[in-house]
MIRONU-732171 format. One line per 8 residues: their letters; for each residue x, y, z of N, C-alpha, C. Coordinates in steps of 0.05 Angstrom, whole numbers, plus 32768, in hexadecimal, padded with zeros to 4 digits. Layout:
BEGIN
a	X,Y,Z,X,Y,Z,X,Y,Z ~ ...;
END
This chain:
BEGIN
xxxxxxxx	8010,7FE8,8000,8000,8000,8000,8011,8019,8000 ~ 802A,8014,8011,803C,8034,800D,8048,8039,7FF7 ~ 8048,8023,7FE9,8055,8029,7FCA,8041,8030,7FBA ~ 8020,8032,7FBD,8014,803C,7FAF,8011,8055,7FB1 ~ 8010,8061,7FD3,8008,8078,7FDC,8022,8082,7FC8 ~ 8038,807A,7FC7,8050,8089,7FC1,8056,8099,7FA4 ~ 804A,8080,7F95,8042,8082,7F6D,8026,8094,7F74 ~ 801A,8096,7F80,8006,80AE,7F7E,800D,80C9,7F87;
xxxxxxxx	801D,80CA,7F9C,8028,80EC,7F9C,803A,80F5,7F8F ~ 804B,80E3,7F7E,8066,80E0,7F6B,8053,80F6,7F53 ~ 8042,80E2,7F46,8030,80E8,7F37,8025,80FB,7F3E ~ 8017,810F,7F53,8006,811F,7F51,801C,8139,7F57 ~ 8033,8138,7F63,8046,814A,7F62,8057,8151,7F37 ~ 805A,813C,7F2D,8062,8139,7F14,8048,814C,7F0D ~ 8034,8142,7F11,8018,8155,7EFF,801B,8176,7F07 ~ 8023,8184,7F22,8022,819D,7F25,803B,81A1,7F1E;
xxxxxxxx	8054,8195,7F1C,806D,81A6,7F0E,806A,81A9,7EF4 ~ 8053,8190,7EE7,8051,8194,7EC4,803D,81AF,7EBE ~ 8030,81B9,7ED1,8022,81D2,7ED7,8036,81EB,7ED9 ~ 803B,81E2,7EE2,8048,81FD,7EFB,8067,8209,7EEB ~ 8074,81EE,7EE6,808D,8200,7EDD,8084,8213,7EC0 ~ 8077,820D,7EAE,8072,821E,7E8E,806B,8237,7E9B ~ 805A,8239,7EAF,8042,824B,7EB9,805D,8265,7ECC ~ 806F,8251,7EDB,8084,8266,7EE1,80A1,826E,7ECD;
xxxxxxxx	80A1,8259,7EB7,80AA,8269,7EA1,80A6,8281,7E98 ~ 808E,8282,7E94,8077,828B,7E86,8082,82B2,7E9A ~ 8076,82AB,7EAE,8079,82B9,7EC3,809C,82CB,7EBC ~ 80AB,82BC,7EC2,80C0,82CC,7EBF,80CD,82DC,7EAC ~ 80C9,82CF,7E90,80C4,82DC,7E81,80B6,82F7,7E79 ~ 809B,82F9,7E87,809A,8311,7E88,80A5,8324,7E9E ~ 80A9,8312,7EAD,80B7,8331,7EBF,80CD,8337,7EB4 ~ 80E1,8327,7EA7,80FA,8334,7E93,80E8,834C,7E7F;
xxxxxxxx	80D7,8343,7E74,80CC,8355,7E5D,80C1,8376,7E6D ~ 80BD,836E,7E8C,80B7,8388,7E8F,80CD,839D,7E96 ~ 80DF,8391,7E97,80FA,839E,7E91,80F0,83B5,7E82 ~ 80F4,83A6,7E6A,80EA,83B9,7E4F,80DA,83CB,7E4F ~ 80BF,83D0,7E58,80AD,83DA,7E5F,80BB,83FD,7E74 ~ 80C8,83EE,7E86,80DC,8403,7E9B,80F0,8417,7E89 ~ 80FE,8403,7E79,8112,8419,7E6C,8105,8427,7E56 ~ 80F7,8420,7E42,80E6,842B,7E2F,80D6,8445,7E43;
xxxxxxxx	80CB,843D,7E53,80B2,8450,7E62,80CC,8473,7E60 ~ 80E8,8462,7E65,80FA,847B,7E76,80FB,848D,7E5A ~ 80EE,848C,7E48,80F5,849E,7E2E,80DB,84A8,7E26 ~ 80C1,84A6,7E34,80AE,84B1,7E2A,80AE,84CB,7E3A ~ 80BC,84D8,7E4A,80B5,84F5,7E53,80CB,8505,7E39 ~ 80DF,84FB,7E35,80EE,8500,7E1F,80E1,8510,7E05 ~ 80DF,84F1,7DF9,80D0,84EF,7DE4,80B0,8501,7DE3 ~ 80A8,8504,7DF4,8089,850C,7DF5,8096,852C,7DF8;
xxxxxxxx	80A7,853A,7E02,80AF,8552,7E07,80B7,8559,7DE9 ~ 80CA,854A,7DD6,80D3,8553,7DBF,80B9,8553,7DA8 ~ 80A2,853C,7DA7,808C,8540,7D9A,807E,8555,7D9D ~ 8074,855F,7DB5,806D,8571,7DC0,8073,8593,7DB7 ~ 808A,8594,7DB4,809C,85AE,7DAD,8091,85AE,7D8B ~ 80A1,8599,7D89,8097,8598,7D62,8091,858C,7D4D ~ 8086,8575,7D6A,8077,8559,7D55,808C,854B,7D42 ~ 80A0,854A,7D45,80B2,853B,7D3B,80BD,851F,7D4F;
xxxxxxxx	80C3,850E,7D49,80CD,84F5,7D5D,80E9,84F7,7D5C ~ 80F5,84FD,7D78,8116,84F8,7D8A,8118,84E0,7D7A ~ 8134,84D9,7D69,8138,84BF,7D64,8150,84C2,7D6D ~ 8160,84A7,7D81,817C,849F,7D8A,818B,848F,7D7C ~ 817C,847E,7D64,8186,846A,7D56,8197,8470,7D49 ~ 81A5,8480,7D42,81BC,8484,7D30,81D3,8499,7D42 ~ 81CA,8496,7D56,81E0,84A6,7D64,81ED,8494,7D7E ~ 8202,84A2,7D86,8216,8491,7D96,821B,84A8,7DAD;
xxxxxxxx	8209,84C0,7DAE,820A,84CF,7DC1,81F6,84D4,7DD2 ~ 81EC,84E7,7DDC,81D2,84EC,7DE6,81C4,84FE,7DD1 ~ 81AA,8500,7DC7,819A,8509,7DAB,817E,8515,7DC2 ~ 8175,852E,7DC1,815E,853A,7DCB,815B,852A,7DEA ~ 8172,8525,7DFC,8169,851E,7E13,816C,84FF,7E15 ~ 816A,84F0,7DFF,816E,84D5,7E05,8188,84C6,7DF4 ~ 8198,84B8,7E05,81AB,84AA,7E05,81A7,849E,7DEE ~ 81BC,8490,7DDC,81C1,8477,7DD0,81B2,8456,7DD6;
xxxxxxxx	81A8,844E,7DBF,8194,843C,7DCE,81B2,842D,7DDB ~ 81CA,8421,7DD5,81DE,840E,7DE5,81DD,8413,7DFA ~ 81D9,8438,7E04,81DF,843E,7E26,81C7,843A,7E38 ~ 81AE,8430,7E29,818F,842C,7E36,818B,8414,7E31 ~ 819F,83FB,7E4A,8198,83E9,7E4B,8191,83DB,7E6C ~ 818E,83C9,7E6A,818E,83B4,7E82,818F,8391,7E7F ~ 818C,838B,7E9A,8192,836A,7E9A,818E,8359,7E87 ~ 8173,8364,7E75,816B,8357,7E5E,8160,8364,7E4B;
xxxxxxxx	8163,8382,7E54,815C,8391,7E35,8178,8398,7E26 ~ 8177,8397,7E13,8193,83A0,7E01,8198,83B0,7DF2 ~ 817C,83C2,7DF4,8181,83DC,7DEB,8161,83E8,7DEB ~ 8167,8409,7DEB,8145,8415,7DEB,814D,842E,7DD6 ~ 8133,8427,7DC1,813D,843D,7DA9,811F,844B,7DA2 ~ 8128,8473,7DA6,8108,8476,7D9B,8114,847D,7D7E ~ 80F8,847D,7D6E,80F2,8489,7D5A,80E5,848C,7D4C ~ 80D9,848B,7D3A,80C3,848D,7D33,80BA,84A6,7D18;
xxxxxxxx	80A5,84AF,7D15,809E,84CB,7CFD,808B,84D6,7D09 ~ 808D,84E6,7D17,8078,84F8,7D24,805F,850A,7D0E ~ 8046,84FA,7D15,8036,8508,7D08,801C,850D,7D12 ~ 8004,851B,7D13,7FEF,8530,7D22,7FE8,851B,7D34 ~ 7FEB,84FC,7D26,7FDF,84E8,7D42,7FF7,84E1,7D54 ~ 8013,84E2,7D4B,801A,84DB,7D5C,8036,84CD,7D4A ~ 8041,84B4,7D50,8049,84A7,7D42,8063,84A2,7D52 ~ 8069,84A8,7D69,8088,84A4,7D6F,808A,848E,7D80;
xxxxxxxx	80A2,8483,7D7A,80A1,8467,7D8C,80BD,8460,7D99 ~ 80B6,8459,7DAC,80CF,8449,7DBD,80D2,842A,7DBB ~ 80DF,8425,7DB6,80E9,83FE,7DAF,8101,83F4,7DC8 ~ 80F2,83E7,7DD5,8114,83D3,7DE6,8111,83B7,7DDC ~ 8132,83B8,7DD7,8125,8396,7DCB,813C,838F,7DEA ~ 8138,836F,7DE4,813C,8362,7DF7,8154,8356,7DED ~ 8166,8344,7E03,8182,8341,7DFE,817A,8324,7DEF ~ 818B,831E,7DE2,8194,82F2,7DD5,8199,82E9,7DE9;
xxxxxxxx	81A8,82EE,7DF8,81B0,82DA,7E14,81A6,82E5,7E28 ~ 81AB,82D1,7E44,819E,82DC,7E60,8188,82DA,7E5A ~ 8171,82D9,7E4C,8153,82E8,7E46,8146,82BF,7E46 ~ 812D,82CA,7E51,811A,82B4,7E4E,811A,82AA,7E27 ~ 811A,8290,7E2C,811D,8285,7E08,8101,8296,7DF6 ~ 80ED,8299,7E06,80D7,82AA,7DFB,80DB,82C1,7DE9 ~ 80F1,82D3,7DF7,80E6,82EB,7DF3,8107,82F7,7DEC ~ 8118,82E5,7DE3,8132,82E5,7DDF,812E,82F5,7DC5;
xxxxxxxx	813E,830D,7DC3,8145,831C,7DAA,8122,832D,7DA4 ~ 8113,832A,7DA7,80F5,8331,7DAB,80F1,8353,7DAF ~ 80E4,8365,7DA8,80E0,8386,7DB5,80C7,8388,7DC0 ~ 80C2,83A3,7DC5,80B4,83A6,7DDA,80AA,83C0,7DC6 ~ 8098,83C8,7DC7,8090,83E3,7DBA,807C,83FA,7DC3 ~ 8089,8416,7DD1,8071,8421,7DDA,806F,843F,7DBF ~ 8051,8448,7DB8,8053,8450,7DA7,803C,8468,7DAD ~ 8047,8483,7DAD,8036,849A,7DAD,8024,8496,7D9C;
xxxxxxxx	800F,84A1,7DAF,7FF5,84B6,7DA7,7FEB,84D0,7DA8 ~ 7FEB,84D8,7D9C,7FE0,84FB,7DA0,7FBF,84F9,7DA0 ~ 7FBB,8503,7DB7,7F9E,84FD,7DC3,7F91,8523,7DC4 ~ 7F98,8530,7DAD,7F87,854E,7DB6,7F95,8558,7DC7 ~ 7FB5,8556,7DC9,7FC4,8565,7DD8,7FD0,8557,7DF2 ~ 7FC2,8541,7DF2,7FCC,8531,7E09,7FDC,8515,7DFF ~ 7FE9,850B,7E07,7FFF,84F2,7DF5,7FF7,84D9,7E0E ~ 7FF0,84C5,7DF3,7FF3,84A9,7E01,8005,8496,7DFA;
xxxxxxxx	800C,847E,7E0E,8019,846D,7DFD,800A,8454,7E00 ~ 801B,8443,7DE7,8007,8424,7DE7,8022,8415,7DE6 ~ 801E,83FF,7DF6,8031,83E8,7DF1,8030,83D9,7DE4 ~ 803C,83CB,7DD2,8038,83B8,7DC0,8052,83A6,7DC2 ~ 8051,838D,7DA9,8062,837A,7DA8,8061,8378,7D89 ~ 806D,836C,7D7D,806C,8366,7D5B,8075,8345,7D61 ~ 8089,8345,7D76,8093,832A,7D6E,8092,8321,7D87 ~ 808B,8327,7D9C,808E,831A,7DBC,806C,830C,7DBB;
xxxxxxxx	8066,82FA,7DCA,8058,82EC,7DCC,8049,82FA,7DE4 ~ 8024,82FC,7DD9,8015,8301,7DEC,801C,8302,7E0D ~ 8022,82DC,7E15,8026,82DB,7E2E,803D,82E0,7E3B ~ 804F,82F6,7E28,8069,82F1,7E35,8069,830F,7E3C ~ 8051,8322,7E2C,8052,8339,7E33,8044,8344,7E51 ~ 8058,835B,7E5E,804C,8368,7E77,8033,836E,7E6D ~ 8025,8371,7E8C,8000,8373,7E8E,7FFE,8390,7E7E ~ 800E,83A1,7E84,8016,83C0,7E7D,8010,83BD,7E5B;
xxxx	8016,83A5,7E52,8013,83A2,7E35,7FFD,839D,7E24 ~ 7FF6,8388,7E33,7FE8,836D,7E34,7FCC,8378,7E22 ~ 7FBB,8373,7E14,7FA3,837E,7E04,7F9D,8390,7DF8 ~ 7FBB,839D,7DED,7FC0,83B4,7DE2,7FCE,83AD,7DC3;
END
Protein backbone atom coordinates (compact mmCIF):
# COMPACT_ATOMS: atom_id res chain seq x y z
CA UNK A 1 0.00 0.00 0.00
CA UNK A 2 2.99 2.62 0.64
CA UNK A 3 4.27 2.07 -2.68
CA UNK A 4 1.02 2.99 -4.04
CA UNK A 5 0.40 6.02 -1.82
CA UNK A 6 3.98 6.87 -3.17
CA UNK A 7 3.29 6.51 -7.33
CA UNK A 8 0.29 8.69 -6.52
CA UNK A 9 1.98 11.78 -5.01
CA UNK A 10 5.10 11.20 -7.46
CA UNK A 11 2.40 11.61 -10.04
CA UNK A 12 0.32 14.37 -8.73
CA UNK A 13 3.49 16.49 -7.88
CA UNK A 14 4.90 15.64 -11.82
CA UNK A 15 1.19 17.03 -12.85
CA UNK A 16 1.71 20.66 -10.97
CA UNK A 17 5.45 21.10 -12.10
CA UNK A 18 4.07 20.20 -15.79
CA UNK A 19 1.70 23.28 -14.86
CA UNK A 20 3.59 25.43 -13.04
CA UNK A 21 7.07 25.62 -14.55
CA UNK A 22 5.70 27.11 -18.49
CA UNK A 23 3.30 29.33 -16.37
CA UNK A 24 6.61 30.72 -14.37
CA UNK A 25 8.50 30.85 -17.57
CA UNK A 26 5.96 32.56 -18.89
CA UNK A 27 6.05 34.86 -15.86
CA UNK A 28 9.60 35.80 -16.03
CA UNK A 29 9.78 36.62 -19.15
CA UNK A 30 7.70 39.23 -18.82
CA UNK A 31 9.14 40.85 -16.03
CA UNK A 32 12.49 41.01 -18.27
CA UNK A 33 10.18 42.66 -20.94
CA UNK A 34 9.17 45.21 -18.46
CA UNK A 35 12.48 46.30 -18.34
CA UNK A 36 11.72 47.66 -21.63
CA UNK A 37 8.66 49.29 -20.83
CA UNK A 38 11.01 51.36 -17.86
CA UNK A 39 13.69 52.43 -20.19
CA UNK A 40 11.51 53.37 -23.24
CA UNK A 41 8.92 55.18 -20.69
CA UNK A 42 12.50 57.33 -19.70
CA UNK A 43 12.27 59.12 -23.28
CA UNK A 44 8.72 60.07 -23.50
CA UNK A 45 9.03 63.45 -21.45
CA UNK A 46 11.88 64.02 -24.04
CA UNK A 47 10.38 63.17 -27.02
CA UNK A 48 6.83 64.58 -26.13
CA UNK A 49 8.77 68.08 -25.26
CA UNK A 50 10.57 68.14 -28.85
CA UNK A 51 7.02 67.18 -30.69
CA UNK A 52 5.45 69.64 -28.80
CA UNK A 53 7.80 72.70 -29.74
CA UNK A 54 7.57 71.60 -33.48
CA UNK A 55 5.93 68.46 -34.14
CA UNK A 56 8.92 66.97 -35.47
CA UNK A 57 10.24 63.46 -33.73
CA UNK A 58 13.88 63.62 -31.51
CA UNK A 59 15.62 60.74 -33.41
CA UNK A 60 19.01 59.15 -31.51
CA UNK A 61 19.50 56.49 -34.09
CA UNK A 62 22.22 57.81 -36.01
CA UNK A 63 23.98 59.49 -33.40
CA UNK A 64 26.70 58.46 -30.89
CA UNK A 65 26.12 61.55 -28.73
CA UNK A 66 23.30 62.98 -26.91
CA UNK A 67 20.50 64.45 -29.83
CA UNK A 68 17.51 66.88 -28.23
CA UNK A 69 18.07 65.48 -24.65
CA UNK A 70 18.32 61.85 -25.37
CA UNK A 71 21.37 59.71 -25.34
CA UNK A 72 22.46 57.13 -27.99
CA UNK A 73 20.21 54.18 -28.09
CA UNK A 74 23.88 51.92 -26.94
CA UNK A 75 23.97 54.30 -23.71
CA UNK A 76 19.95 53.40 -22.91
CA UNK A 77 20.42 50.05 -21.83
CA UNK A 78 19.88 47.39 -19.11
CA UNK A 79 20.08 43.71 -17.91
CA UNK A 80 18.14 42.75 -20.92
CA UNK A 81 17.42 45.63 -22.97
CA UNK A 82 20.15 46.42 -25.55
CA UNK A 83 19.26 49.39 -26.67
CA UNK A 84 16.26 52.27 -26.67
CA UNK A 85 15.86 54.23 -29.96
CA UNK A 86 13.18 57.12 -30.65
CA UNK A 87 12.10 58.03 -33.90
CA UNK A 88 9.73 58.23 -35.85
CA UNK A 89 7.90 61.34 -38.53
CA UNK A 90 6.01 63.61 -36.59
CA UNK A 91 2.72 64.42 -37.99
CA UNK A 92 -0.87 66.40 -36.71
CA UNK A 93 -1.64 62.80 -35.12
CA UNK A 94 1.28 62.15 -33.79
CA UNK A 95 3.67 59.53 -35.09
CA UNK A 96 6.81 59.39 -32.87
CA UNK A 97 8.06 56.34 -31.40
CA UNK A 98 10.34 54.86 -28.95
CA UNK A 99 11.66 51.09 -29.64
CA UNK A 100 13.80 48.97 -26.92
CA UNK A 101 14.65 45.90 -28.26
CA UNK A 102 15.82 43.32 -26.06
CA UNK A 103 19.31 41.64 -25.70
CA UNK A 104 20.22 37.71 -27.75
CA UNK A 105 21.62 36.50 -24.58
CA UNK A 106 20.71 36.61 -20.82
CA UNK A 107 16.93 37.19 -22.08
CA UNK A 108 14.09 34.60 -21.71
CA UNK A 109 14.25 32.23 -25.19
CA UNK A 110 10.77 34.11 -25.83
CA UNK A 111 11.48 37.35 -26.27
CA UNK A 112 15.31 37.07 -27.24
CA UNK A 113 16.23 39.81 -29.88
CA UNK A 114 12.26 40.86 -29.87
CA UNK A 115 11.18 45.09 -29.33
CA UNK A 116 8.99 46.71 -27.52
CA UNK A 117 7.19 49.76 -29.08
CA UNK A 118 5.66 52.85 -27.49
CA UNK A 119 4.16 55.22 -30.04
CA UNK A 120 2.69 58.88 -29.76
CA UNK A 121 -0.56 60.32 -30.05
CA UNK A 122 -1.61 63.74 -30.38
CA UNK A 123 -4.92 63.83 -28.66
CA UNK A 124 -6.03 67.89 -29.32
CA UNK A 125 -3.01 69.04 -27.61
CA UNK A 126 -2.61 66.46 -25.14
CA UNK A 127 -0.03 63.31 -26.16
CA UNK A 128 -0.66 59.64 -25.55
CA UNK A 129 1.23 56.64 -25.74
CA UNK A 130 0.36 52.99 -26.85
CA UNK A 131 2.43 50.02 -26.37
CA UNK A 132 2.78 47.58 -28.81
CA UNK A 133 4.91 44.51 -29.98
CA UNK A 134 5.40 43.49 -33.84
CA UNK A 135 7.35 40.50 -32.88
CA UNK A 136 7.12 39.71 -29.01
CA UNK A 137 4.42 37.41 -28.20
CA UNK A 138 1.07 38.47 -26.58
CA UNK A 139 1.89 36.56 -23.31
CA UNK A 140 5.26 37.64 -22.95
CA UNK A 141 4.11 41.24 -23.04
CA UNK A 142 3.82 43.61 -19.66
CA UNK A 143 0.00 44.17 -18.52
CA UNK A 144 1.12 48.00 -19.34
CA UNK A 145 0.97 46.52 -22.95
CA UNK A 146 -1.18 43.86 -22.98
CA UNK A 147 -4.67 44.69 -25.40
CA UNK A 148 -3.19 47.41 -27.08
Amino acid sequence: MDCIELMIVVAIIGILAAIAIPAYQDYIARAQASEAVNLAGGLKGAVSEVYSQDGSCPSNAATSTTANGIGAPSTITGKYVASVTAAGTGTAAGGCTITAKMKSVGVSTGIQGKSLILTLTNEGGSNSWACTSADMAQKYLPKSCQGT
